[in-house]
C-alpha positions as CSV (number, residue, x, y, z in Angstrom):
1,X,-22.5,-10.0,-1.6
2,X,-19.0,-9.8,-0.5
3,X,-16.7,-9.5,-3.5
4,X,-13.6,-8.6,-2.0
5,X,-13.5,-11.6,0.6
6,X,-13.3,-15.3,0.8
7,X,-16.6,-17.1,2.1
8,X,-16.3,-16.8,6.0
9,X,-17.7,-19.8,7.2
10,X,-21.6,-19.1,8.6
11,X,-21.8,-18.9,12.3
12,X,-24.4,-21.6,14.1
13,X,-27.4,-20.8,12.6
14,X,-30.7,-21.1,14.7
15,X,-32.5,-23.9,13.0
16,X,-34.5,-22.9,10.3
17,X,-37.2,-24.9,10.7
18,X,-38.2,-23.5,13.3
19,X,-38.3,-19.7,12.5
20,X,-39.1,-18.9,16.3
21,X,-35.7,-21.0,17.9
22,X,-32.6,-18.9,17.6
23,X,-29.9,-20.3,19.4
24,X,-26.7,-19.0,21.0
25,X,-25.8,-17.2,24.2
26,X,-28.2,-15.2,26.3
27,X,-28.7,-11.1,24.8
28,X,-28.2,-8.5,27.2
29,X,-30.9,-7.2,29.3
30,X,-30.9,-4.1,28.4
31,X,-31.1,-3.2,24.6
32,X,-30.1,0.6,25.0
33,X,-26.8,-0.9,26.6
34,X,-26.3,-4.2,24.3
35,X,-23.0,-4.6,22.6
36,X,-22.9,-3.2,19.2
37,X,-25.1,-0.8,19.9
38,X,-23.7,1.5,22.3
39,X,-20.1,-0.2,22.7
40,X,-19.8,-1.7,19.1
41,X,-15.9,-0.4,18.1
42,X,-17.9,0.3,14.0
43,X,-19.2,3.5,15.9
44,X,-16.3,4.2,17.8
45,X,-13.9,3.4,15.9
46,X,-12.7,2.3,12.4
47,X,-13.8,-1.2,11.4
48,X,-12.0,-3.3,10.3
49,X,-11.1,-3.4,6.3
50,X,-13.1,-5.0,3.7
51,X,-11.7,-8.7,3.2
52,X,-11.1,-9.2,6.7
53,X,-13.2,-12.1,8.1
54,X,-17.2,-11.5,8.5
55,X,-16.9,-10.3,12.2
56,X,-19.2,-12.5,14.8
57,X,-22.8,-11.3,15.2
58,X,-24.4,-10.1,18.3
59,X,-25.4,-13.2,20.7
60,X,-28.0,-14.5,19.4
61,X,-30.8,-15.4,22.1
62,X,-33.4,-17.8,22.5
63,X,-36.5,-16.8,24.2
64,X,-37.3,-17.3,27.4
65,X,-39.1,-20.9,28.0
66,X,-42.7,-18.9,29.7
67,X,-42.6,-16.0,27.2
68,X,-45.4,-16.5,24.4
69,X,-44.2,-16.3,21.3
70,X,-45.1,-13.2,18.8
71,X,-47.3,-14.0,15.6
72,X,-44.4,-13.8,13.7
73,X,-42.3,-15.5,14.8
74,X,-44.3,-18.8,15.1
75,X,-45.9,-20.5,12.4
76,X,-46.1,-18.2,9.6
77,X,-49.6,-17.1,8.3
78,X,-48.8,-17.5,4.6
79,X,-48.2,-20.4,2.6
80,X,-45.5,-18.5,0.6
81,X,-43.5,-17.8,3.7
82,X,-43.9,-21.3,5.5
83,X,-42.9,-22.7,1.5
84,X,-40.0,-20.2,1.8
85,X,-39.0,-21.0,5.3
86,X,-38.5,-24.7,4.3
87,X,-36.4,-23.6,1.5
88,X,-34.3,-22.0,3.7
89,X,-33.5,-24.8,5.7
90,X,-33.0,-26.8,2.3
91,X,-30.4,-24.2,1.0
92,X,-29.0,-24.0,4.9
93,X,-28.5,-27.8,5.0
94,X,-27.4,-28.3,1.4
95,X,-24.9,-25.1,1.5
96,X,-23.2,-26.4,4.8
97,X,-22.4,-29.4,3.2
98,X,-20.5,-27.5,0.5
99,X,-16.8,-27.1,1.0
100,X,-14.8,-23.9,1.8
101,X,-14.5,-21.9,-1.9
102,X,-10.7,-22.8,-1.4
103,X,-11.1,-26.7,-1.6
104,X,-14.5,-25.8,-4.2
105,X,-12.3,-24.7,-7.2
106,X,-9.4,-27.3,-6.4
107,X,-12.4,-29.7,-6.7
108,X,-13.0,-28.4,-10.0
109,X,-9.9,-28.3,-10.9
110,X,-10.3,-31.9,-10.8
111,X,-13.2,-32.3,-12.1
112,X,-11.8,-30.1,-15.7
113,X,-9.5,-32.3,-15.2
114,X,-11.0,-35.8,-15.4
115,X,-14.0,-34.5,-17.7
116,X,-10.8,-33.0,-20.0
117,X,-9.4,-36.1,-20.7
118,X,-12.8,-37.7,-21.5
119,X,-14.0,-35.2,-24.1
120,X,-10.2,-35.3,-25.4
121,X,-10.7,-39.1,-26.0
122,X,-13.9,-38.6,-28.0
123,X,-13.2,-35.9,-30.4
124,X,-15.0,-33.2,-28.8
125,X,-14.2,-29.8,-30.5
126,X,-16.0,-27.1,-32.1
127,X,-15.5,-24.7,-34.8
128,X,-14.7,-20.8,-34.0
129,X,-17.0,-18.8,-35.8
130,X,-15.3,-15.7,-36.5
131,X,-11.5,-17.4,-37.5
132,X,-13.1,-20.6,-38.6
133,X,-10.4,-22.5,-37.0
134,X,-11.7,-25.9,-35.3
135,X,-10.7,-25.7,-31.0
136,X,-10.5,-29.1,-29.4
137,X,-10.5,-30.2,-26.3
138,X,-6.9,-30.7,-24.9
139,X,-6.1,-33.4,-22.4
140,X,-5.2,-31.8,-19.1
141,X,-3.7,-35.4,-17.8
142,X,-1.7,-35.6,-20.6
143,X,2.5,-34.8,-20.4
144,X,1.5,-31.1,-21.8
145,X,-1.3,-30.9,-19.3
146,X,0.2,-31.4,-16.3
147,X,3.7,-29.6,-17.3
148,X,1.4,-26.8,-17.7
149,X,0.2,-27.3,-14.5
150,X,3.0,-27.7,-12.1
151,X,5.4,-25.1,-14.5
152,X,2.7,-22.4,-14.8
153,X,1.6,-22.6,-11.3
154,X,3.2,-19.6,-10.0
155,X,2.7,-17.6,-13.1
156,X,-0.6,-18.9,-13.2
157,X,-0.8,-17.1,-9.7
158,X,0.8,-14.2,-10.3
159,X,-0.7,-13.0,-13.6
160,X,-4.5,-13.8,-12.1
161,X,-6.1,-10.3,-13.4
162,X,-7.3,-9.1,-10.1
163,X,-4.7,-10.2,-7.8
164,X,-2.8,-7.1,-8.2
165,X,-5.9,-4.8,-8.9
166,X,-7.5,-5.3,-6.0
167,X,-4.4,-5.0,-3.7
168,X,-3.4,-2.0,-5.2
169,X,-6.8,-0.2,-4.3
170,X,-7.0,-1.6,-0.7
171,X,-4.0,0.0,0.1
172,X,-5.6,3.3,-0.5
173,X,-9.0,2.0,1.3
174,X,-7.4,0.4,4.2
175,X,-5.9,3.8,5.1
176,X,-9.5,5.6,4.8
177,X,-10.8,3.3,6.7
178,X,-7.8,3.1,9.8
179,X,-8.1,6.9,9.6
180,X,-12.5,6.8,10.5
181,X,-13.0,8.9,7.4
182,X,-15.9,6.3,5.9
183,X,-17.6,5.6,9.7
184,X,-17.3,9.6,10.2
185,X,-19.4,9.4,6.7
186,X,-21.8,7.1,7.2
187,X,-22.5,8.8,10.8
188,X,-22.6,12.6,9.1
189,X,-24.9,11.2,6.0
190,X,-27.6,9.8,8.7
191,X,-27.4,12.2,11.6
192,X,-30.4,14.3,12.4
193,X,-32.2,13.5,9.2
194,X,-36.1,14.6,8.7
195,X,-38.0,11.4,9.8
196,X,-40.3,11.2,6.3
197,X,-36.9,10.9,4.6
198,X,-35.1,8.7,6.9
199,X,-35.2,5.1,5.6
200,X,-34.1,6.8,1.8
201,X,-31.1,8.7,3.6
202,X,-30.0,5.2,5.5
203,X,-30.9,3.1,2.4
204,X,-28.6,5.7,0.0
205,X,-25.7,5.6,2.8
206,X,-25.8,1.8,2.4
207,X,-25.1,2.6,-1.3
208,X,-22.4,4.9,-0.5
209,X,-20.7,2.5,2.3
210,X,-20.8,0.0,-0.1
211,X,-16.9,1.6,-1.2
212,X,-16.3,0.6,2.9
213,X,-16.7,-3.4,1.5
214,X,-17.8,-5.9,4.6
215,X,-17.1,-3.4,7.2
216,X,-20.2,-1.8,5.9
217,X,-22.0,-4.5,7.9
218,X,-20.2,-3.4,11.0
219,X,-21.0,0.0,11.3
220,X,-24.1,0.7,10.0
221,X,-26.7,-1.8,11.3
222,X,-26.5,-0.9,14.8
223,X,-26.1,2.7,13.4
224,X,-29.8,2.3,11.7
225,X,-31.1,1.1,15.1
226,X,-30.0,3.7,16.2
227,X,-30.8,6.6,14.2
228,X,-34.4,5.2,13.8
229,X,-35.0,5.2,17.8
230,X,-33.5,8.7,18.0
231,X,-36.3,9.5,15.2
232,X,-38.7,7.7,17.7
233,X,-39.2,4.9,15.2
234,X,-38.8,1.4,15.7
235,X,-34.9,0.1,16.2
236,X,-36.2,-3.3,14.6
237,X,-36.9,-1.7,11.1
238,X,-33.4,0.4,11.4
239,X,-31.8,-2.5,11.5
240,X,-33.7,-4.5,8.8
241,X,-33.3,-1.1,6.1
242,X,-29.7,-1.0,7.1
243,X,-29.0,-4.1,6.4
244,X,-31.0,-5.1,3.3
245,X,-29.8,-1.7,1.3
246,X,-26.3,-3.1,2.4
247,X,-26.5,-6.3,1.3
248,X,-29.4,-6.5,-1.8
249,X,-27.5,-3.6,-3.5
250,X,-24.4,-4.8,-2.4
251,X,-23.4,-4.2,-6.4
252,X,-25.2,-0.5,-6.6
253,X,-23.4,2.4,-5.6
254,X,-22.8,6.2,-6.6
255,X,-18.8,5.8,-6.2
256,X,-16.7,3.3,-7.8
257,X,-15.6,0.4,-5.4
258,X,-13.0,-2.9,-5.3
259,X,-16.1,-4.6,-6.8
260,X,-15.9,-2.4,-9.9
261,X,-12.2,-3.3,-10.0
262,X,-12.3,-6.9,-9.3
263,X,-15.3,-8.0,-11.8
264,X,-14.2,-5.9,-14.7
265,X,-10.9,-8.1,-14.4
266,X,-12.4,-11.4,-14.2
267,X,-14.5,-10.0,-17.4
268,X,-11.3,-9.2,-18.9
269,X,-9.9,-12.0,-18.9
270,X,-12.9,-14.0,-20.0
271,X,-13.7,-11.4,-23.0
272,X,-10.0,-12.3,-24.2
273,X,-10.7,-15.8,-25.0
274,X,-12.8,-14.3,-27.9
275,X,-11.4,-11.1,-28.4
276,X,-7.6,-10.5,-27.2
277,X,-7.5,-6.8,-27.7
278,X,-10.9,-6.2,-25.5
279,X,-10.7,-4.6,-22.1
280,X,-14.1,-4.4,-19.8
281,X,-12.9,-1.3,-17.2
282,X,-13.6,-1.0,-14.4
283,X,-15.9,1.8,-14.9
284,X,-17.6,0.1,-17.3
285,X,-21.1,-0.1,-15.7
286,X,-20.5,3.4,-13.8
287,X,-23.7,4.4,-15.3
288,X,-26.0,2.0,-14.2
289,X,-24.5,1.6,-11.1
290,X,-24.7,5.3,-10.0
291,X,-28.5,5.2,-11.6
292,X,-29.3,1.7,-9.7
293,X,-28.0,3.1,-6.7
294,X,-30.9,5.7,-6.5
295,X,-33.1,3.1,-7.6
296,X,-32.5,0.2,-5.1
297,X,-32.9,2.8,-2.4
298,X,-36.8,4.3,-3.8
299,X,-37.5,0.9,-4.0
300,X,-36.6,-0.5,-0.8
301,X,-38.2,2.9,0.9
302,X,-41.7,2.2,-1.1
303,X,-41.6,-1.3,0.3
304,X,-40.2,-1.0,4.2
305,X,-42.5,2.8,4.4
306,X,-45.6,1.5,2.7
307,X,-45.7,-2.0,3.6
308,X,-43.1,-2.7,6.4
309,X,-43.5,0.2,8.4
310,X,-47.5,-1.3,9.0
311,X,-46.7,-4.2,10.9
312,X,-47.9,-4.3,14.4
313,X,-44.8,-6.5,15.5
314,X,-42.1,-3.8,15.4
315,X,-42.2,-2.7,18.7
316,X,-39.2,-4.4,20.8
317,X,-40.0,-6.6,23.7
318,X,-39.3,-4.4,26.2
319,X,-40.0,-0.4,26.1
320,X,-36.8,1.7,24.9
321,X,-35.4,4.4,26.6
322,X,-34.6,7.2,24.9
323,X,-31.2,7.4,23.8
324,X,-28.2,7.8,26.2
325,X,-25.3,10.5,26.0
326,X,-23.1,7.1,25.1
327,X,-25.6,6.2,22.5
328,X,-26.1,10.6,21.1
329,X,-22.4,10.4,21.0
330,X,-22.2,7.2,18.9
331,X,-24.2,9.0,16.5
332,X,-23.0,12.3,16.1
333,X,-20.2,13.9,14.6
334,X,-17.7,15.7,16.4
335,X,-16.8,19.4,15.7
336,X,-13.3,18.4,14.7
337,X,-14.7,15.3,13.0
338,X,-16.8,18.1,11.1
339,X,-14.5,19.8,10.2
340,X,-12.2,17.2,8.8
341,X,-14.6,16.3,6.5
342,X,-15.0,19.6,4.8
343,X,-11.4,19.8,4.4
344,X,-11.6,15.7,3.1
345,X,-14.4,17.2,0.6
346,X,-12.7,20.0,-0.5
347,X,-9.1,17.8,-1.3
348,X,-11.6,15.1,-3.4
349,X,-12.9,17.6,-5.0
350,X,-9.4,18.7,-5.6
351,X,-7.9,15.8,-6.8
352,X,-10.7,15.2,-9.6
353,X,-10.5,18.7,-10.9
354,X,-6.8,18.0,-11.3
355,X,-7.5,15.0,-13.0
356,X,-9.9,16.5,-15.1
357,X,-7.6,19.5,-16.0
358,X,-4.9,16.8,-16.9
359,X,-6.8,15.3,-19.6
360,X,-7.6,18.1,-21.7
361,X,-4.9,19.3,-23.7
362,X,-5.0,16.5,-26.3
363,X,-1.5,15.8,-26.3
364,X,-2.2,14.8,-22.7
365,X,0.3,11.7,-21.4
366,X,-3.1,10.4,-19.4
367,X,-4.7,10.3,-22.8
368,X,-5.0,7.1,-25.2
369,X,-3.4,6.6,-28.7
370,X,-4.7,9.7,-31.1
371,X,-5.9,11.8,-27.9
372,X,-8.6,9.1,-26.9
373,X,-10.0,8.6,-23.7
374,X,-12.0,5.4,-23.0
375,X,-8.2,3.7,-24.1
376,X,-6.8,6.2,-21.5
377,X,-4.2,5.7,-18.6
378,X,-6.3,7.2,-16.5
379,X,-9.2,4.3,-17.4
380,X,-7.1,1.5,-17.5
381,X,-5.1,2.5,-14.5
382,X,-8.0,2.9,-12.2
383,X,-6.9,0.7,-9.9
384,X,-4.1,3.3,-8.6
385,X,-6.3,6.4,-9.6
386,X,-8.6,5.0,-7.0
387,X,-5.9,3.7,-4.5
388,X,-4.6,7.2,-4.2
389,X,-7.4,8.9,-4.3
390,X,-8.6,6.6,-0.8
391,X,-5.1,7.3,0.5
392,X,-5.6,11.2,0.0
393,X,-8.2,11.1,1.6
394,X,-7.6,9.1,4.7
395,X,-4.2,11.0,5.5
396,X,-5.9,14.3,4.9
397,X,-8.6,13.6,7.3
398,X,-6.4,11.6,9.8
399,X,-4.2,14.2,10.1
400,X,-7.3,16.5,10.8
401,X,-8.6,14.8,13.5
402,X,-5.5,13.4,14.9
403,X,-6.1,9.6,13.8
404,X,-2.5,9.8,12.2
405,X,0.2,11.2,14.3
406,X,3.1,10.6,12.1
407,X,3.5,9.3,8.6
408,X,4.6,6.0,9.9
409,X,0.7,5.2,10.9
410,X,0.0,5.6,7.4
411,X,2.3,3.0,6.3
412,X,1.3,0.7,9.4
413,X,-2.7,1.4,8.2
414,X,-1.7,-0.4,4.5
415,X,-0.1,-3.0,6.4
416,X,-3.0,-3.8,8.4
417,X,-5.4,-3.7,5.0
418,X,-2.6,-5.9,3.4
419,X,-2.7,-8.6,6.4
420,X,-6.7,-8.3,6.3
421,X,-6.6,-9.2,2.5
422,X,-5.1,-12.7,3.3
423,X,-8.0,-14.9,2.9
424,X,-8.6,-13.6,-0.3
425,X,-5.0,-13.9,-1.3
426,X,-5.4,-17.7,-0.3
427,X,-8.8,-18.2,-2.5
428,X,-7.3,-16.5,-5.4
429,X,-4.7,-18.8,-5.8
430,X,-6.8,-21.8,-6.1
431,X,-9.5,-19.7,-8.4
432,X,-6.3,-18.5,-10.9
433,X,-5.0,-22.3,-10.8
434,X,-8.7,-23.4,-11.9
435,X,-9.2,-20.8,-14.5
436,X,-5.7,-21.4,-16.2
437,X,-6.7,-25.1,-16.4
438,X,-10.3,-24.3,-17.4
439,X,-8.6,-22.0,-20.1
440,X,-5.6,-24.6,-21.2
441,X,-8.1,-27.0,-22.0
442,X,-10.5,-25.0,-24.3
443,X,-13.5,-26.4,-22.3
444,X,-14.8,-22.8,-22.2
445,X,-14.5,-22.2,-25.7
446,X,-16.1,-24.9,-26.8
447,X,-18.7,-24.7,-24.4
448,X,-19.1,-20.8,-25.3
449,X,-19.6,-21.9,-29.1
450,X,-21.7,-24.5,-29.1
451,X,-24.2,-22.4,-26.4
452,X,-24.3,-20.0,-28.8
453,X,-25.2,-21.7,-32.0
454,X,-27.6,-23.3,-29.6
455,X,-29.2,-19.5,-28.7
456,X,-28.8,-18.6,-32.5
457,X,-31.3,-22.0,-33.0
458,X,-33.8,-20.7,-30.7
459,X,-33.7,-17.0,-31.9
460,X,-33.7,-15.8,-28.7
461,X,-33.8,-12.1,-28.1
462,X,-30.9,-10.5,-26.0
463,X,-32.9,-9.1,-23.4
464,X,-34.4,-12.5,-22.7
465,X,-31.2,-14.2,-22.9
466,X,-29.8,-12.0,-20.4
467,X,-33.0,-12.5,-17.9
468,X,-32.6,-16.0,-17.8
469,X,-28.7,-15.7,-16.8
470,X,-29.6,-13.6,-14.2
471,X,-32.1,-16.1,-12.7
472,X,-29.4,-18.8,-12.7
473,X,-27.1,-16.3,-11.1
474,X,-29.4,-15.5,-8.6
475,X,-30.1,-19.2,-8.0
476,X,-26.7,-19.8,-7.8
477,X,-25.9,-16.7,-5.1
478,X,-28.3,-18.4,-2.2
479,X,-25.1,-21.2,-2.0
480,X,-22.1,-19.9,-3.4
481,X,-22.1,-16.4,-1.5
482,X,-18.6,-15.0,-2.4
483,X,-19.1,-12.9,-5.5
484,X,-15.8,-13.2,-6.9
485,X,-16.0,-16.9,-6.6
486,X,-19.1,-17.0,-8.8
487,X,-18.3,-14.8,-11.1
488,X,-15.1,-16.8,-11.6
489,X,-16.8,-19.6,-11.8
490,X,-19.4,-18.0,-14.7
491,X,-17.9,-15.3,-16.4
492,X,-15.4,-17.8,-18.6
493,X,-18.9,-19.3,-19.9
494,X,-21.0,-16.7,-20.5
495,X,-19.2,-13.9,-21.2
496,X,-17.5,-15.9,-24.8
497,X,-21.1,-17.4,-25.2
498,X,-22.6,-14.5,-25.2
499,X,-20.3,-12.1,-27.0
500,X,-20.7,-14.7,-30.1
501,X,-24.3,-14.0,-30.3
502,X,-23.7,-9.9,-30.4
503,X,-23.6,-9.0,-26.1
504,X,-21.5,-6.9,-25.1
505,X,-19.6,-8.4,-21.4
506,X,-20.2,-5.1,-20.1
507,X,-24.1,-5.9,-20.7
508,X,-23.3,-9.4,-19.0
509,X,-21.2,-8.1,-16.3
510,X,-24.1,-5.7,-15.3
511,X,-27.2,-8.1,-15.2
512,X,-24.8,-10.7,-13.2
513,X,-24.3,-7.6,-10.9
514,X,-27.9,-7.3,-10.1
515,X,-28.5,-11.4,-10.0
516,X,-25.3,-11.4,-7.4
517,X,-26.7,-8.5,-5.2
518,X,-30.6,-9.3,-4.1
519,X,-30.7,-12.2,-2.8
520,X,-27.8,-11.7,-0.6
521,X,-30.2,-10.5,1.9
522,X,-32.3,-13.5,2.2
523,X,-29.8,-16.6,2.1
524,X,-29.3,-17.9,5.3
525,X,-25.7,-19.5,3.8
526,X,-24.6,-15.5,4.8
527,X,-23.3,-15.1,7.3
528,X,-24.3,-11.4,7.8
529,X,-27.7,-12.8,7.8
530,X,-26.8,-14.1,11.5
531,X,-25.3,-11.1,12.2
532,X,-28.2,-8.8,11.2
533,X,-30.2,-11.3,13.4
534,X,-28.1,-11.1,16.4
535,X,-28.6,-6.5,16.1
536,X,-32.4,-7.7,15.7
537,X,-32.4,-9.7,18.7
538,X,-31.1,-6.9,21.2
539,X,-34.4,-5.8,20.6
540,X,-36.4,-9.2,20.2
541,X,-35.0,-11.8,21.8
542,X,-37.8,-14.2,20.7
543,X,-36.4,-12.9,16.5
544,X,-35.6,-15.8,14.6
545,X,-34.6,-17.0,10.8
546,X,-38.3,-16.5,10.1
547,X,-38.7,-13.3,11.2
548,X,-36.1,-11.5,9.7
549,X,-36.7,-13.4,6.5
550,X,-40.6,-12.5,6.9
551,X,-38.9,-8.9,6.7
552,X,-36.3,-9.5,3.9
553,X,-38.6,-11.6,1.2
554,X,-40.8,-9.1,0.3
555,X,-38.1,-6.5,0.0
556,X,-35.7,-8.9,-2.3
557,X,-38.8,-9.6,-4.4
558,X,-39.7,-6.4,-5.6
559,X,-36.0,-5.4,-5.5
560,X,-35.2,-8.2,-7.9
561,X,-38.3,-7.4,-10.6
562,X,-37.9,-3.7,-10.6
563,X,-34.2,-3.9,-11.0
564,X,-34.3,-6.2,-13.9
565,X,-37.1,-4.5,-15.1
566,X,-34.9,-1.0,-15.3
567,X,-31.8,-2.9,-16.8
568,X,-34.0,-4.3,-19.5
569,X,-35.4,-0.9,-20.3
570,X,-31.6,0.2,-20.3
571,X,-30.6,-2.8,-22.3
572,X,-33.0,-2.2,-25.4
573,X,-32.7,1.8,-25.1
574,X,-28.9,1.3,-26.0
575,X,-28.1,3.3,-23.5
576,X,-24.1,3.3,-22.3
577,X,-23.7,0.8,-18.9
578,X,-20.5,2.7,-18.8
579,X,-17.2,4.5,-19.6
580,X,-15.8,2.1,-22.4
């Protein structure tokens, strides 16, 4: 799920209950030459950057009134997908009826607000078991209450942990990305790739593009069609891997990302409620993320190459051509563009052996107090260490291939990441007003003690504590698709419950991450789910919710076991999530 934008509003849906009745304008006639394919500017050009709106799918097409309609795409054969089908269209008609994130937390804000001054008026309060001191619950509509409200506003705003965080490192990503260093990449990492290892390349570039945010979306579903017809595969299945590696390990990736940077602050702030002095960094599931990278991708080319891959309803409606010079170049990688990536490579590799070199003299000014280095600079900084690093890299390769003709394109790349990150500026200011109230009223620290005595009572082990939250989380996810807004909205709970019972928040921080990834590719309430429908239709027009769901289902489902599975195995091994 996106973490690094505000919810975009769905597009029109096709009506889920009927999986064979897409809607929307007609699709091109001729898939080889269907925009975003051949003509999409996310192979041509740099996407847009992460946080900008979802971009609009493909047209989505409904098929033709004498065609018959495949197997598929009519009434399902199994009971489990027509039960899951309907669910669909319950989440789809209960999540449209939810408002936009923005007006969701100011009507929790009034809701703390309200349930404040009832719990107030009781008595409600519990006892802190590690100072002993009794927390009550304080009356937000009281004088105090709302002087805090309307005086703290701005500050509220303006010390919100990952407001500056996250701008910090999209300066350096929006310049990566305005120069075509990541769709160079993701194009270089899937070109001309052995077919028996094609869907684990494309499912491990997803990983990789996940540092790329949203615009991940853009440029490398059509890219999978792609690549899979040049392999002589079907375009259908490129487009289903690319787009479930994308989006079910949206929170899994080899590099370190704005999602890294934006969830350890949320964490942060929540851990502080309990403990002021404690700090979750943002490489502080680096570990399992780099490990469930690898992971996410074996599993999901088991599932599509053992299962999938069987089908007898890939083939597109119509027989493809093979691939154009248009659609070759779309593909490949220039000479030049070649080029400039071994020169990008060699300047990352670069810049982390100076890093390296710069930490190991103990008297080191990027070391910690006493020569440490979890407590580092260079750790808590990581914000800038990864904005510059992306802004490196994207100058160095822009000026390579020409992308940046002056340094003034540099400063006007920034500029347009800055003016993409708007709608996220707007949601974090009702999020930050929401949490300070949440906060102000000890709510959460009541609520975090007594759910823990509660879990002490029931002797609960931490493993199975930790399963449970992610089944909520994942519950949660098929409505409430903006990942910073959920975490938000549960990390000021669990994270204080949970540290009272003896979890760590990186351990909580890393299970939500695999509850707020898998099903990501299955909730209709996405609304990259339409788009990955639309790049599905240019080659089945009669595609509908069902049968792209029929696809993503079984992929999420043994995603979602395995993955758990492994972080329980890395829960009760003790082994680190992370740095810190």
């Amino acid at each position: 799920m996106s973490t690094t934008s505000a919810q975009p509003q769905p597009p029109d849906l096709p009506d889920p209950t009927d999986p064979a009745a897409p809607t929307g304008s007609p699709a091109p006639a001729d898939p080889p030459d269907a925009p975003g394919l051949t003509d999409a500017p996310a192979l041509t050009d740099p996407p847009d950057p992460p946080g900008s709106p979802a971009p609009a799918a493909p047209p989505v097409a409904p098929a033709p009134a004498d065609a018959p309609a495949p197997a598929d795409a009519a009434e399902p054969r199994s009971k489990a997908l027509r039960a899951a089908f309907r669910g669909f269209a319950a989440i789809e008609t209960v999540g449209n009826k939810l408002p936009h994130p923005f007006w969701l937390f100011w009507i929790l804000a009034g809701v703390v607000a309200v349930l404040s001054a009832v719990l107030a008026a009781a008595g409600v309060s519990a006892v802190h078991p590690g100072t002993g001191e009794r927390i009550e619950v304080l009356n937000l509509l009281s004088r105090d209450g709302v002087t805090m409200a309307v005086e703290g506003a701005v500050e509220n705003y303006a010390a919100f942990p990952p407001l500056a965080t996250i701008l910090t490192v999209m300066f350096g990503i929006a310049v990566a990305e305005r120069s075509g260093l990541f769709s160079a990449l993701l194009r270089r990492m899937v070109a001309r790739v052995p077919g028996r290892y094609l869907t684990f390349a494309l499912s491990m570039t997803a990983m990789v593009s996940h540092v790329a945010g949203d615009a991940a979306y853009v440029t490398l579903i059509p890219l999978g069609a792609l690549v899979y017809r040049a392999a002589g595969r079907s375009p259908v299945l490129g487009c289903i891997v690319a787009y479930v590696s994308i989006s079910a390990g949206y929170d899994a990736s080899p590099s370190l990302t704005t999602t890294d940077v934006l969830l350890s602050s949320i964490s942060t702030a929540a851990a502080r409620t309990i403990d002021a002095d404690h700090v979750v960094s943002p490489v502080a599931n680096y570990f399992f993320g780099l490990a469930s990278s690898v992971l996410v991708a074996l599993v999901i080319t088991l599932v599509v190459d053992k299962v999938l891959a069987r089908r007898p309803d890939l083939e597109p409606d119509e027989p493809v051509a093979e691939l154009s010079t248009d659609e070759l170049k779309a593909i490949e990688v220039t000479p030049r563009q070649r080029r400039a990536l071994r020169v990008t490579g060699l300047v990352a590799l670069g810049y982390a052996a100076v890093l390296a070199a710069a930490m190991i003299p103990a008297s080191s000014p990027l070391r910690g107090a006493h020569g440490g280095i979890v407590d580092s600079p260079l750790i808590s900084g990581m914000a800038l260490v990864l904005g510059v690093f992306f802004a490196v890299l994207g100058t160095v390769y822009g000026r390579t291939t020409g992308t940046f003709a002056a340094a003034r394109d540099i400063v006007a790349a920034m500029a347009d990441g800055t003016r993409s990150m708007a709608p996220i500026l707007v949601l974090f200011f009702a999020i930050s007003q929401f949490l300070a109230y949440f906060k102000w009223t000890n709510i959460g620290n009541v609520l975090a003690v007594s759910g823990a005595e509660t879990l002490r009572d029931l002797r609960l082990d931490g493993w199975t504590v930790l399963v449970g939250i992610a089944v909520l989380i994942t519950l949660m996810n098929l409505l409430i698709t903006s990942g910073s807004a959920l975490w938000a909205l549960a990390a000021p709970v669990f994270i204080p419950m949970l540290m009272l019972i003896g979890i760590e928040p990186e351990a909580t921080q890393a299970v939500y991450r695999v509850a707020d990834s898998v099903t990501n590719c299955v909730t209709p309430m996405s609304p990259y789910f339409v788009m990955a429908l639309g790049f599905v239709q240019q080659y089945r027009k009669s595609a509908g919710i069902g049968t792209l769901a029929s696809f993503t289902i079984p992929i999420a489902a043994v995603v979602w076991v395995v993955w758990i599975a492994f972080f329980v195995a890395w829960y009760l091994l003790g082994l680190p999530f992370g740095i810190g």
